[in-house]
C-alpha positions in Angstrom: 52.1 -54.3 14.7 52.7 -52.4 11.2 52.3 -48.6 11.5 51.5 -46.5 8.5 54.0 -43.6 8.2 53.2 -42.2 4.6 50.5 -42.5 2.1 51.9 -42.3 -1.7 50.4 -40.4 -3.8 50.8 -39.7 -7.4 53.8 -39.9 -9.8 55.5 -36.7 -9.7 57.6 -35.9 -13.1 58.8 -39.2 -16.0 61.6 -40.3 -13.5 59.8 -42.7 -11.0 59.4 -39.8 -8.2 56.3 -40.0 -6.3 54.7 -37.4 -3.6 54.5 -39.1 -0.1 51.9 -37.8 2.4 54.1 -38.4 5.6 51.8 -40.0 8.2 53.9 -39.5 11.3 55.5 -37.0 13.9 59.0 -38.0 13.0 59.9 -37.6 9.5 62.9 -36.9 9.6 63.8 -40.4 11.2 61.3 -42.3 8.8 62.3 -41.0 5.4 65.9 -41.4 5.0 68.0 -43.0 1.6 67.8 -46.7 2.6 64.6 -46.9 4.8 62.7 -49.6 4.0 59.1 -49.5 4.2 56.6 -52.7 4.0 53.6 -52.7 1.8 50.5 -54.6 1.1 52.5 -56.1 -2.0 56.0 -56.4 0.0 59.0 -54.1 0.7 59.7 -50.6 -1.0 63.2 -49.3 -0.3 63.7 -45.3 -0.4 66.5 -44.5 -2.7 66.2 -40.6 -2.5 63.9 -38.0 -1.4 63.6 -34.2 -1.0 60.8 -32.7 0.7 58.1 -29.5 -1.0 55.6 -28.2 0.6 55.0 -30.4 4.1 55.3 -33.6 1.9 58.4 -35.8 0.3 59.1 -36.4 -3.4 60.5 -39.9 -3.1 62.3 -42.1 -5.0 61.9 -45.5 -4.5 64.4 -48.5 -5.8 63.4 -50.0 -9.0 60.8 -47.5 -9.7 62.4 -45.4 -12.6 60.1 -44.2 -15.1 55.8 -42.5 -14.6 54.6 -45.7 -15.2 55.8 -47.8 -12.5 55.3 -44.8 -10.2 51.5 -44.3 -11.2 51.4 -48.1 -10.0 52.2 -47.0 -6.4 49.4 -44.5 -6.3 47.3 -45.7 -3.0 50.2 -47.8 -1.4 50.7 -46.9 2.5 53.8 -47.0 3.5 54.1 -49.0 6.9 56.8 -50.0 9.6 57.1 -52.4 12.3 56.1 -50.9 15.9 59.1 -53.0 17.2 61.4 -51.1 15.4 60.4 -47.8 16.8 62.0 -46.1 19.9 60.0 -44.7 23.0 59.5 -40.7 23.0 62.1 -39.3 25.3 59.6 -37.5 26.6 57.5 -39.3 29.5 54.3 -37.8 28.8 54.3 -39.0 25.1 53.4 -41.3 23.6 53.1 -43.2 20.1 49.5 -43.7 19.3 50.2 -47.6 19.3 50.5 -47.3 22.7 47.4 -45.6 23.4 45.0 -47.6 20.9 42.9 -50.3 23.1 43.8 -48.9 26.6 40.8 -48.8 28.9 39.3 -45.2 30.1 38.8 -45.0 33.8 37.2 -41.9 35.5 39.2 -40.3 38.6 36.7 -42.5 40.6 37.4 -45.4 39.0 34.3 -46.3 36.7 34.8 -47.7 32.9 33.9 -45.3 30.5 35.2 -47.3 27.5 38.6 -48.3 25.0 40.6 -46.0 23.3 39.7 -46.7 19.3 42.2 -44.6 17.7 43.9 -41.1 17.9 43.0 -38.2 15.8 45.4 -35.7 15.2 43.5 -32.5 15.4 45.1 -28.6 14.7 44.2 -27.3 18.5 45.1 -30.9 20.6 44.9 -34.6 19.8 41.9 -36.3 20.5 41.4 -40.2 22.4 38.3 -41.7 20.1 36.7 -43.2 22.9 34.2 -46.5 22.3 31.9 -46.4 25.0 30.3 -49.7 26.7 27.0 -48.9 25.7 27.8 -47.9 21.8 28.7 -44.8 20.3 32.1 -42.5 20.4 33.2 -39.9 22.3 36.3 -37.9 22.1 38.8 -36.6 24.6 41.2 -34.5 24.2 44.8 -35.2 25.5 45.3 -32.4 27.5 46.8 -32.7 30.6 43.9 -31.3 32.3 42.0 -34.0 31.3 44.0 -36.9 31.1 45.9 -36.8 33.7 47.4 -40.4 34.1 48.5 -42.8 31.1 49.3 -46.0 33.2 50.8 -48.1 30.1 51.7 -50.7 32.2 48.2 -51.4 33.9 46.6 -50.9 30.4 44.0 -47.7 31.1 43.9 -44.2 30.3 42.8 -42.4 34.0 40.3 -39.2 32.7 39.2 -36.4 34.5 36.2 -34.7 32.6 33.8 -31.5 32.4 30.4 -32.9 33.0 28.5 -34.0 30.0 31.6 -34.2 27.8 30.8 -37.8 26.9 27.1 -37.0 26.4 28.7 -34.7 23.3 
């Protein structure tokens, strides 16, 4: 499964450099001189970088002038899932791993599938498709999810009452 780490952005200076949004918790593994990084149109290979302000001025191979840098305005920059390591951490988790896991209630009953993660400023939050339509969103506190069971394929949730009515 591709992964998008970075969104590029637009041409930065005449020399080919372009500003990166970076589009994962790990940067500094991500966007290093050599990394290469597919693409809907194939494979960019980072050449250099230096970061400004939360976000990388990159320099991609073969892209040395504004013009050919304006062309990768839009691209996301993706890697293989395969390729990454698991958090050291047991209670984290890459949202990969999370996407398409059933919900479960302490009690057992199916409250839906885990659509996505959004990254929020005060916690995460599971985007939740419920069986009957619509969203709702948890947020990955402890306090409220307290089991990820990765290998049995479900998220075990313990909510405040009417939280899924929200």
């Amino acid at each position: 499964m591709l992964l998008v780490v970075g969104h590029i952005g637009k041409a930065h200076g005449i020399k080919g450099e372009v500003l990166v949004t970076v589009r994962t918790d790990e940067p500094e593994q991500r966007f290093v001189p050599g990394a290469v990084f597919t693409t809907a149109s194939g494979t960019l290979t980072l050449e250099d970088l230096r970061w400004h302000q939360g976000r990388v001025i990159a320099q991609f191979e073969g892209v040395h002038d504004r013009n050919l840098a304006e062309e990768l305005r839009g691209t996301e920059l993706q890697v293989d899932s395969a390729e990454l390591t698991a958090p050291d951490d047991p209670d984290e988790f890459h949202d990969h791993q999370l996407v398409g896991l059933r919900v479960v209630s302490v009690a057992g009953e199916e409250l839906g599938t885990v659509a996505r993660i959004d990254h929020a400023p005060s916690s995460d939050l599971l985007v939740v498709t419920k069986p009957a339509g619509g969203t709702a969103l948890i947020p990955f506190v402890a306090q409220m999810v307290p089991t990820v069971d990765l290998a049995g394929g479900r998220v075990v949730v313990d909510l405040p009452e009417g939280l899924l009515d929200l």
